[in-house]
LUMLUM-964778 format. One record per residue (C-alpha): z, x, y; residue number from 0. Coordinates in nm, 3 decimals. Layout:
BEGIN
+---------+---------+---------+-----+
!       z !       x !       y !   i !
+---------+---------+---------+-----+
!       Z !       X !       Y ! NUM !
...
+---------+---------+---------+-----+
! end
This chain:
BEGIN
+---------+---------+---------+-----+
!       z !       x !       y !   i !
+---------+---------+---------+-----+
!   6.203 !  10.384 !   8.118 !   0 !
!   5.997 !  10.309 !   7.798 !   1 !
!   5.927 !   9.948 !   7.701 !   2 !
!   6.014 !   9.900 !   7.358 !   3 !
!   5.912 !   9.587 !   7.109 !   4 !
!   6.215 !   9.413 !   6.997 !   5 !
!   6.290 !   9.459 !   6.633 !   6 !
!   6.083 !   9.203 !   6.421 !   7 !
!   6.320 !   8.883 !   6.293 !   8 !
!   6.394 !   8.903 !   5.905 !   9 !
!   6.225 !   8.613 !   5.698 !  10 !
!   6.423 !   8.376 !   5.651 !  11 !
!   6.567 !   8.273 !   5.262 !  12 !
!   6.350 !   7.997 !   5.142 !  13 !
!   6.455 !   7.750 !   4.888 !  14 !
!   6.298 !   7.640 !   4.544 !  15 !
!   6.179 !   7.312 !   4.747 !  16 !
!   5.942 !   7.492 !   5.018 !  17 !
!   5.771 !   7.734 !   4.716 !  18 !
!   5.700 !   7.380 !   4.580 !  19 !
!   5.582 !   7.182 !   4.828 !  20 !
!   5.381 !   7.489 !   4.991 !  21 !
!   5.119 !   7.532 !   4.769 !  22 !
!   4.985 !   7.191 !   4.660 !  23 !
!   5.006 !   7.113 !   5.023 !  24 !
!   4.787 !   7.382 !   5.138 !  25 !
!   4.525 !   7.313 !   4.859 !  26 !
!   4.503 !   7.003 !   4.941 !  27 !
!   4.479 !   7.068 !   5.293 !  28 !
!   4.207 !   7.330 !   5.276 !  29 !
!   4.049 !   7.115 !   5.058 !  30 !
!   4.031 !   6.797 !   5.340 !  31 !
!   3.985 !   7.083 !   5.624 !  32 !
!   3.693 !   7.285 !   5.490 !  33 !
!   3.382 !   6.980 !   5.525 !  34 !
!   3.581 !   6.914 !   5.882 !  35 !
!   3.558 !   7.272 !   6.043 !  36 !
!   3.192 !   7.347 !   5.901 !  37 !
!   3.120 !   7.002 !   6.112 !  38 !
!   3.320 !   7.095 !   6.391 !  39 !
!   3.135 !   7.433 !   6.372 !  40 !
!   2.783 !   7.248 !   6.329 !  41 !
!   2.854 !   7.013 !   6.597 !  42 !
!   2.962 !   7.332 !   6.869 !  43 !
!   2.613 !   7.499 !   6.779 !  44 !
!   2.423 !   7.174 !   6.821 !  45 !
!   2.624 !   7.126 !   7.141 !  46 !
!   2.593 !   7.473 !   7.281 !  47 !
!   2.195 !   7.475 !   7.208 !  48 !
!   2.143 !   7.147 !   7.351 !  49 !
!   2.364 !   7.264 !   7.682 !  50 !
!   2.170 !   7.565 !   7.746 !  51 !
!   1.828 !   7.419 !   7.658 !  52 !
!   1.806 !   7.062 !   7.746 !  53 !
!   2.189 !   6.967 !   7.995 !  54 !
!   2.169 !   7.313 !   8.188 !  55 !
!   1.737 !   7.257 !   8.326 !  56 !
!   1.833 !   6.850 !   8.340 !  57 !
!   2.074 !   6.965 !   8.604 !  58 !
!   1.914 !   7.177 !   8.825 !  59 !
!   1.589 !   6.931 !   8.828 !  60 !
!   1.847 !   6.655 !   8.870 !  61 !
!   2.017 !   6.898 !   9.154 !  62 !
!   1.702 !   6.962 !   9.339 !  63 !
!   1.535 !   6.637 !   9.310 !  64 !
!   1.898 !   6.509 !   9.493 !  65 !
!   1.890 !   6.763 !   9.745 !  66 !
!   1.506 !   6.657 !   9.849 !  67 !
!   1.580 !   6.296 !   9.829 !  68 !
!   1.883 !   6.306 !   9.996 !  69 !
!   1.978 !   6.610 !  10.151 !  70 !
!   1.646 !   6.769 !  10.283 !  71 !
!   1.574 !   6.401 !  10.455 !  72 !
!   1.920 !   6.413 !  10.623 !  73 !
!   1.891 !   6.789 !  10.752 !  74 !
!   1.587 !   6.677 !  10.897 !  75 !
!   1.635 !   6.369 !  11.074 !  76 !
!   1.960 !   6.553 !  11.210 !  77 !
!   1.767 !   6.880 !  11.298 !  78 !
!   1.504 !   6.695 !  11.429 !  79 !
!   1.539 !   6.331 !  11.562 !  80 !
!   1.944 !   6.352 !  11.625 !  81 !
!   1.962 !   6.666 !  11.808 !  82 !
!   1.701 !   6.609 !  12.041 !  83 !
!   1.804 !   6.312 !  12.101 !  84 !
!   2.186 !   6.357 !  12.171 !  85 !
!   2.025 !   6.626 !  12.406 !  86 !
!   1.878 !   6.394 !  12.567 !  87 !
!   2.096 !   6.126 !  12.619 !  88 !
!   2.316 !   6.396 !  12.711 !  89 !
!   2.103 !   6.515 !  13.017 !  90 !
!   2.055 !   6.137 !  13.152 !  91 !
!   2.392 !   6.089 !  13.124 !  92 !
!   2.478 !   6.390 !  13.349 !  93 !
!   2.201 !   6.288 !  13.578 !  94 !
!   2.319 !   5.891 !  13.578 !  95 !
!   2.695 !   5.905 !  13.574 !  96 !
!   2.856 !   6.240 !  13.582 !  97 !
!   2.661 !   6.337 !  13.912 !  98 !
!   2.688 !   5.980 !  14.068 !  99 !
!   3.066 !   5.997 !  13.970 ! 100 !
!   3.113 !   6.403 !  14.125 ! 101 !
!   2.934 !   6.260 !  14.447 ! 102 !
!   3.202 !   5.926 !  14.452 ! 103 !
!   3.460 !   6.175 !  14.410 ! 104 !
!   3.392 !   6.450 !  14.629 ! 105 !
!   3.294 !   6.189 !  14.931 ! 106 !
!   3.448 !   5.896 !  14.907 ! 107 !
!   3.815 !   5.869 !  14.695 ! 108 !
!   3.895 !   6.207 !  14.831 ! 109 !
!   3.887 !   6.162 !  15.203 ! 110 !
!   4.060 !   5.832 !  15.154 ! 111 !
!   4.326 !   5.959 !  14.921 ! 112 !
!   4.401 !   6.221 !  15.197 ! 113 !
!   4.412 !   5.890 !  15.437 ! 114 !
!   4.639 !   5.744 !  15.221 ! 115 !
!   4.845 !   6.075 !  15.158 ! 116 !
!   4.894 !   6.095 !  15.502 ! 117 !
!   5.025 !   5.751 !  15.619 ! 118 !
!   5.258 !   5.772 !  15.314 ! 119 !
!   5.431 !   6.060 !  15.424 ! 120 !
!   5.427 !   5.873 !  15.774 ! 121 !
!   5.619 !   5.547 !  15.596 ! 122 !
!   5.893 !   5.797 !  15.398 ! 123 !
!   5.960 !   5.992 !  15.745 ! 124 !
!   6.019 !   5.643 !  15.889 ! 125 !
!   6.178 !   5.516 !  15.573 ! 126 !
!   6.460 !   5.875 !  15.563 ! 127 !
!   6.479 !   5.829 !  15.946 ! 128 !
!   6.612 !   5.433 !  15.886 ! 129 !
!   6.853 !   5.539 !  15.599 ! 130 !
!   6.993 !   5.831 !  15.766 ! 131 !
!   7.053 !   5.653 !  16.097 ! 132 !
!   7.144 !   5.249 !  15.994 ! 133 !
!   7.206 !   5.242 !  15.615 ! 134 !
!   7.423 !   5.546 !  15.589 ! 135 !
!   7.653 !   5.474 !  15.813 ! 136 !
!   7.667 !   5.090 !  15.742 ! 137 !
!   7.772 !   5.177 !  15.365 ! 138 !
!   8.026 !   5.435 !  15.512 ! 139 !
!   8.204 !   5.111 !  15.661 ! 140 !
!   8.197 !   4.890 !  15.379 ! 141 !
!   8.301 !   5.123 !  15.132 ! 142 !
!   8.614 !   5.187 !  15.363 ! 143 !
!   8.652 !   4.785 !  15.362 ! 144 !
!   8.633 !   4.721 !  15.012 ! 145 !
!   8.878 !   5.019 !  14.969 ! 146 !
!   9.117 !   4.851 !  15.164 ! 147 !
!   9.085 !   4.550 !  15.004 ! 148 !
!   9.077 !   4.658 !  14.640 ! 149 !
!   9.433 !   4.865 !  14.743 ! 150 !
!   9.567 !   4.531 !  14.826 ! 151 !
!   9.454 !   4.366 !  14.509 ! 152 !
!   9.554 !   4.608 !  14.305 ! 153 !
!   9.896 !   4.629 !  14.431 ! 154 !
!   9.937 !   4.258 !  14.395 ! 155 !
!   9.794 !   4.284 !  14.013 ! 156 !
!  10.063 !   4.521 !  13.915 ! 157 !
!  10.344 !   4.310 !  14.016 ! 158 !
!  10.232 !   3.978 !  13.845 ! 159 !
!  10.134 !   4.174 !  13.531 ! 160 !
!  10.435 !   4.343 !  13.542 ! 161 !
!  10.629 !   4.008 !  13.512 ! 162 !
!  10.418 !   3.859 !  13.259 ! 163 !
!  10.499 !   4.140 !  13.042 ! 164 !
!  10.827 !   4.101 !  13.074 ! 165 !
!  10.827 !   3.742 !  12.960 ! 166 !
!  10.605 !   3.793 !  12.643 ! 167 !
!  10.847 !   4.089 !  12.539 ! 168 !
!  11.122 !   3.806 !  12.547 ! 169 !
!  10.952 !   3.513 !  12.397 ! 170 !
!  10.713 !   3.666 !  12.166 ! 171 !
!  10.731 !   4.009 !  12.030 ! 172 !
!  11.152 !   4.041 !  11.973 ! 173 !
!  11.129 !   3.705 !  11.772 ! 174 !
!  10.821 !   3.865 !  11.550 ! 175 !
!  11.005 !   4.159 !  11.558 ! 176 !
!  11.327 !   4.005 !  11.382 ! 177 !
!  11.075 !   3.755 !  11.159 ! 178 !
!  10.916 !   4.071 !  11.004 ! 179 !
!  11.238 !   4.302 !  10.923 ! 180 !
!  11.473 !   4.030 !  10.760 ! 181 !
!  11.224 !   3.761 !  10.594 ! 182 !
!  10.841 !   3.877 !  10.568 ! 183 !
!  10.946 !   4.260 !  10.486 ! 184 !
!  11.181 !   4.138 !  10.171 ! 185 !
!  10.995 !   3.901 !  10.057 ! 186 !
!  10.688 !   4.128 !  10.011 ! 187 !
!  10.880 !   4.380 !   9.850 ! 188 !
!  10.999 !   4.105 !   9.585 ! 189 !
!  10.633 !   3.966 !   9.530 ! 190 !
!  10.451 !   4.348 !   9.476 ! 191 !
!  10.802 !   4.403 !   9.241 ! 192 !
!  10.648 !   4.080 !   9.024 ! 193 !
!  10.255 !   4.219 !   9.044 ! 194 !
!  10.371 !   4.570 !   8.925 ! 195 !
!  10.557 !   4.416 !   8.621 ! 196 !
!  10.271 !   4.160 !   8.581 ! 197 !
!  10.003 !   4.413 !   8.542 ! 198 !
!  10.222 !   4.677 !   8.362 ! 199 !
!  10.277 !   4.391 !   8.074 ! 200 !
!   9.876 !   4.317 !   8.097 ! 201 !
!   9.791 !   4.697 !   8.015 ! 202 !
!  10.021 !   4.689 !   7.749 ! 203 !
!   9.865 !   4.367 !   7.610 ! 204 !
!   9.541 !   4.519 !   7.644 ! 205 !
!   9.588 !   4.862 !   7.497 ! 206 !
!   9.716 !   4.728 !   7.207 ! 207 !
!   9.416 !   4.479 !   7.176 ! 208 !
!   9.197 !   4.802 !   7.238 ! 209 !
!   9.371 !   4.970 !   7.016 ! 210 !
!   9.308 !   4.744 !   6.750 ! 211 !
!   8.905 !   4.662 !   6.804 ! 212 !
!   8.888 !   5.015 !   6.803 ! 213 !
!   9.035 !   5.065 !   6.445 ! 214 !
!   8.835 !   4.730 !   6.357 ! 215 !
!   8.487 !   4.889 !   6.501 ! 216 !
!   8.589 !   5.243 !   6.315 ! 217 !
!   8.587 !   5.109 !   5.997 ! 218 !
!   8.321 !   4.871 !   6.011 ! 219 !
!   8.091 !   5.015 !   6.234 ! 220 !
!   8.148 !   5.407 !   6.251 ! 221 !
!   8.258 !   5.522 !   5.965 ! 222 !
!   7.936 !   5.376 !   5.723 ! 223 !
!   7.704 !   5.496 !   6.015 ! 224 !
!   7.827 !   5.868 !   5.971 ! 225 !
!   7.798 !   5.811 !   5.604 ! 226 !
!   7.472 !   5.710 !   5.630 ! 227 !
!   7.366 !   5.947 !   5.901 ! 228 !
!   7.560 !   6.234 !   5.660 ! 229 !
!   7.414 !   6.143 !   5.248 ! 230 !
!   7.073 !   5.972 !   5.371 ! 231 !
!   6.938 !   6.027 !   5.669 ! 232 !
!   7.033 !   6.390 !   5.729 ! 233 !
!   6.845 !   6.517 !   5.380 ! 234 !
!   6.588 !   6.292 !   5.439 ! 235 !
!   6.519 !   6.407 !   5.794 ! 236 !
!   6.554 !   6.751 !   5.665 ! 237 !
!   6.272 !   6.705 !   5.348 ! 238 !
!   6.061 !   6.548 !   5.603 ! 239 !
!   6.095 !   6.861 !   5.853 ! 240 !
!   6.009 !   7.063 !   5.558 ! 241 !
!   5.732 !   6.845 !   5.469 ! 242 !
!   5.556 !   6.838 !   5.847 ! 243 !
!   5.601 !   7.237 !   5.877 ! 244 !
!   5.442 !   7.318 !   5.570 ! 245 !
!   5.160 !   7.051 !   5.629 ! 246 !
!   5.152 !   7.206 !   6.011 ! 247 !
!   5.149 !   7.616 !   5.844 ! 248 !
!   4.869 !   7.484 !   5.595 ! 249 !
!   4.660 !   7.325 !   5.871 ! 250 !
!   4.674 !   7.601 !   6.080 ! 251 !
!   4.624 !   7.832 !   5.760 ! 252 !
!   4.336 !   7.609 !   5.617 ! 253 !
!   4.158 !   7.583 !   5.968 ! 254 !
!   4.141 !   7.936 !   6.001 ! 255 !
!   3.985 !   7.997 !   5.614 ! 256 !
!   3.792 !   7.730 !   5.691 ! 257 !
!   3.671 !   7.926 !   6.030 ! 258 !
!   3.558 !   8.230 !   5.792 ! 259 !
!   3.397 !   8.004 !   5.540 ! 260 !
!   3.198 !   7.830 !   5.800 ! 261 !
!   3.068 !   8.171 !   5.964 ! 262 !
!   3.012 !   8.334 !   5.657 ! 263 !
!   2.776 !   7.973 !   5.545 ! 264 !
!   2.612 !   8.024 !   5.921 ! 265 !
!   2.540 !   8.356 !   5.862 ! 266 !
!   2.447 !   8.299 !   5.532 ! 267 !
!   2.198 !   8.039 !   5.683 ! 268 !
!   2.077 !   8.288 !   5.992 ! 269 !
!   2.008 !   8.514 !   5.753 ! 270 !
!   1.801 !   8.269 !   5.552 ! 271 !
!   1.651 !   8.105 !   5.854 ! 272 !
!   1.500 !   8.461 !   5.970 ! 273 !
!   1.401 !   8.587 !   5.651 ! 274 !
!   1.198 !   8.230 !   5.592 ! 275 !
!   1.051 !   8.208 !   5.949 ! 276 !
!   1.149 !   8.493 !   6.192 ! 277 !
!   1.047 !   8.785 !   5.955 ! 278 !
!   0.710 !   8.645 !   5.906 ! 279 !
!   0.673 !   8.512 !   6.254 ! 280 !
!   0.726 !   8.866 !   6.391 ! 281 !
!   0.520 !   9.055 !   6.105 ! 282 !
!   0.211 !   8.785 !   6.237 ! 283 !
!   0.254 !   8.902 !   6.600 ! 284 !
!   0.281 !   9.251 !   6.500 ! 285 !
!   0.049 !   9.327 !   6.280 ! 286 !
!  -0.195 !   9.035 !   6.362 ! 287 !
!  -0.153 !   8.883 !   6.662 ! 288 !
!  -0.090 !   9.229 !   6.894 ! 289 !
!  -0.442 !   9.404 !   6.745 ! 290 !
!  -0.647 !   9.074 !   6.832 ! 291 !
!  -0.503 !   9.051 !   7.179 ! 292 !
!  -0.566 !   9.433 !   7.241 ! 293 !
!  -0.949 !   9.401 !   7.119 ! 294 !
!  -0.940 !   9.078 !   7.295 ! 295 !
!  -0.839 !   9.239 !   7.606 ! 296 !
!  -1.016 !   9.559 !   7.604 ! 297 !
!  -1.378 !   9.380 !   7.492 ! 298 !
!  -1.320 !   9.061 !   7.652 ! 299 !
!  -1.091 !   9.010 !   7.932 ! 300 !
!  -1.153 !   9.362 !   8.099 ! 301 !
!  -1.492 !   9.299 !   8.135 ! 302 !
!  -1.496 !   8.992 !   8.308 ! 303 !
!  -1.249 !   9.081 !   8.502 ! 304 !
!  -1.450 !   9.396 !   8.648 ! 305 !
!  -1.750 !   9.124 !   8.619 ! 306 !
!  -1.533 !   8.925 !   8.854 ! 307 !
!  -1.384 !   9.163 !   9.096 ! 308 !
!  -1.775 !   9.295 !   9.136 ! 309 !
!  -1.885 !   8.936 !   9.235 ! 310 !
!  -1.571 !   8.881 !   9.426 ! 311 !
!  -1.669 !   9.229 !   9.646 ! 312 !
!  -2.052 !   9.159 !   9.670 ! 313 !
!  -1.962 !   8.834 !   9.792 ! 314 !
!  -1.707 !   8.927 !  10.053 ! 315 !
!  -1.970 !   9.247 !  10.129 ! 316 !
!  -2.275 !   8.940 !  10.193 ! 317 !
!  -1.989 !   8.723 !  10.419 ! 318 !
!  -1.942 !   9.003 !  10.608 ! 319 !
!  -2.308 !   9.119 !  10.678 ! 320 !
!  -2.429 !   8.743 !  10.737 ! 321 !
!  -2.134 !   8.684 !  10.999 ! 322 !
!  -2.218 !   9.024 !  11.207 ! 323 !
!  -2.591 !   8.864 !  11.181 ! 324 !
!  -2.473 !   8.546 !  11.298 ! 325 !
!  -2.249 !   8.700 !  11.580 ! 326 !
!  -2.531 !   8.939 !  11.657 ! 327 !
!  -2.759 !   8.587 !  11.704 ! 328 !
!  -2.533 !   8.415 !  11.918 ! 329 !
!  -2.503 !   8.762 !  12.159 ! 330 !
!  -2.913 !   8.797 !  12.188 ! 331 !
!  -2.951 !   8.393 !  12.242 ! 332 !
!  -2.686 !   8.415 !  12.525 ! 333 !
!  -2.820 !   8.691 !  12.703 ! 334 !
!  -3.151 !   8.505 !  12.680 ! 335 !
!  -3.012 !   8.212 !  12.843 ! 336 !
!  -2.786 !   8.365 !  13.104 ! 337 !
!  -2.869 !   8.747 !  13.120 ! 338 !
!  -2.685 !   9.018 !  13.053 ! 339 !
!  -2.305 !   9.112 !  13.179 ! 340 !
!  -2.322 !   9.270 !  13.562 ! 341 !
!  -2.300 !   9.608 !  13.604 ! 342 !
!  -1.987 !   9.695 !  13.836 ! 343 !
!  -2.104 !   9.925 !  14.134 ! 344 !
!  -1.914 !  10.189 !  14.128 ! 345 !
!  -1.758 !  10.262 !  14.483 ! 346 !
!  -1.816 !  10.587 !  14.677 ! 347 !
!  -1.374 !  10.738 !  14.717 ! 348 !
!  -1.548 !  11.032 !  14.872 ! 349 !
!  -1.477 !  11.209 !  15.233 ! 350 !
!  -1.856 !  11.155 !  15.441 ! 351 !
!  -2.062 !  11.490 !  15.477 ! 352 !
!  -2.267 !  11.583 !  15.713 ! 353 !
!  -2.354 !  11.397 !  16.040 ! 354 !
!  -2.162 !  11.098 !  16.018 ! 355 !
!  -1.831 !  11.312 !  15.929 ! 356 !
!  -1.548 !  11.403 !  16.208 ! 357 !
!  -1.418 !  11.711 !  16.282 ! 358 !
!  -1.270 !  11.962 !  16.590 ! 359 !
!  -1.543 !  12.113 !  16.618 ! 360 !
!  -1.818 !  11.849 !  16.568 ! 361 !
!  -1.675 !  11.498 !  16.777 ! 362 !
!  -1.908 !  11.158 !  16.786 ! 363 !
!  -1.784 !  11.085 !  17.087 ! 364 !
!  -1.898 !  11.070 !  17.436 ! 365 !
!  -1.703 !  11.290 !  17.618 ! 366 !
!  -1.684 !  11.553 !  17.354 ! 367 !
!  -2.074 !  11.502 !  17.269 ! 368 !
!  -2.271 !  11.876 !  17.372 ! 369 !
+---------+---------+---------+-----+
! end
């Protein structure tokens, strides 16, 4: 489905009033707005210079001198004091309390919780043994006795209320009875009779009196209100709204011409700035600066630098042959004082030839011997 703009809304008819007040409003107002926005644009170049060349280094030295005052300190006392010592503490307290307090447990509270395990299951076999036998069958009786007993109370509790009833039927509730049907209920009828006619008359009295501070309050109160409200307030409200949208339309309207003025002035100024001193600046390092350096570099700097790397290697060459002298010195004096390094003899692996060897045919010993 294609996605189509809604139709653009028609201008509205504007009267002879807006045309008027629209254009002295918005010369004045571009007028007051053009000096503002060329300071408002001044002041966001002077703001966004100063925050990239002064605010943004200040905070990162201001962020690394923090972290090495108080961040690097802390990450090394922790890494280094804290840790260490937690370990530490950690280890002694294993070796103090945790072991001491395994070997308490292990030896001592658990063979004499088992002791006590024991003789408590002991005392409850006794204890079920004595309620099974004695208390059960002691609380089967006396249940049975107070069953009897409550049987007999109970019957005897039925009969006295029973009369009692009887009597405050007679002497109380048939005399109430009577009381309320012929005298209370007639009378009550007659009294909420006299309240309904009593109020009824009091409405009347006061919707007539509401009536009439109503008519009162209409035309003394409402009706110059409305007139008000209609022939003053209503086109005055209106001029005003007129009024404070055009002023609003030629603020927004002179803030934006005031936008291109000010970048056309700052280019205008750019412009002027590098033709005065970036032009001239650049043409000096081009066509001055660059050929010094280069015959600066190629007659000067060159030179002494091979000058320099030729020392540096003659004097790295002379280090080298005066330490193989020295080590060379050292190696003659010690042999001189303690002789040379032994030679290892080396060791004969071979099998032994000739007379001294073994064979079947050739035996050293005494019975074989020719």
């Amino acid at each position: 489905m294609e996605l189509r703009k809604p139709p653009p809304e028609p201008p509205q008819p504007e009267g002879c009033l807006v045309v008027a007040v629209r254009l002295p409003v918005r010369i004045v107002v571009l007028v007051l707005v053009v000096p503002v926005r060329m300071v408002w644009d001044a002041l966001l170049a002077a703001g966004r210079l100063l925050r990239d060349t002064v605010l943004r280094p200040l905070g990162r030295a201001l962020l690394w001198l923090a972290r090495a005052v108080f961040v690097w300190p802390f990450v090394g006392l922790w890494r280094y004091v804290l840790v260490p010592a937690g370990r530490a503490l950690a280890w002694l307290a294993a070796v103090l309390v945790v072991v001491p307090v395994v070997w308490v447990y292990r030896w001592v509270l658990t063979p004499v919780g088992r002791g006590l395990a024991w003789l408590a299951r002991g005392a409850g076999a006794a204890l079920a043994w004595v309620y099974a036998r004695v208390l059960t069958p002691a609380g089967h009786a006396l249940a049975w006795l107070l069953t009897g007993l409550g049987a007999v109370l109970a019957v005897l509790a039925t009969g006295t209320y029973t009369g009692v009833a009887w009597l405050v039927r007679l002497l109380l509730v048939v005399p109430a009875r009577w009381l309320y049907t012929w005298v209370l209920a007639p009378a009550g009828r007659a009294v909420a009779w006299c309240v309904r006619a009593l109020g009824w008359l009091l409405g009347l009295l006061a919707t007539a009196a509401g009536l009439a501070l109503y008519r009162t309050a209409r035309v003394l109160f409402v009706l110059p209100a409305l007139a008000l409200w209609r022939w003053v307030l209503a086109p005055a409200g209106r001029f005003l709204a007129v009024v404070a949208r055009e002023v609003g339309d030629a603020l927004g309207h002179a803030w934006r011409v005031a936008g291109r003025i000010s970048r056309a002035v700052g280019r205008a100024l750019g412009t002027l700035f590098r033709w005065i001193f970036v032009e001239p600046a650049r043409w000096v390092y081009r066509n001055v600066l660059t050929p010094v350096g280069h015959v600066v570099r190629d007659a000067v700097l060159r030179p002494v630098a091979a000058g320099v790397r030729a020392v540096g290697r003659a004097g790295r060459e002379a280090l080298a042959t005066a330490r193989a002298t020295v080590r060379q010195a050292r190696a003659e004096a010690r042999r001189m004082l303690f002789g040379g390094p032994r030679r290892p003899v080396p060791a004969d692996l071979r099998e032994p030839t000739g007379a001294a060897a073994r064979s079947l045919g050739n035996s050293t010993t005494a019975l074989t011997k020719d």
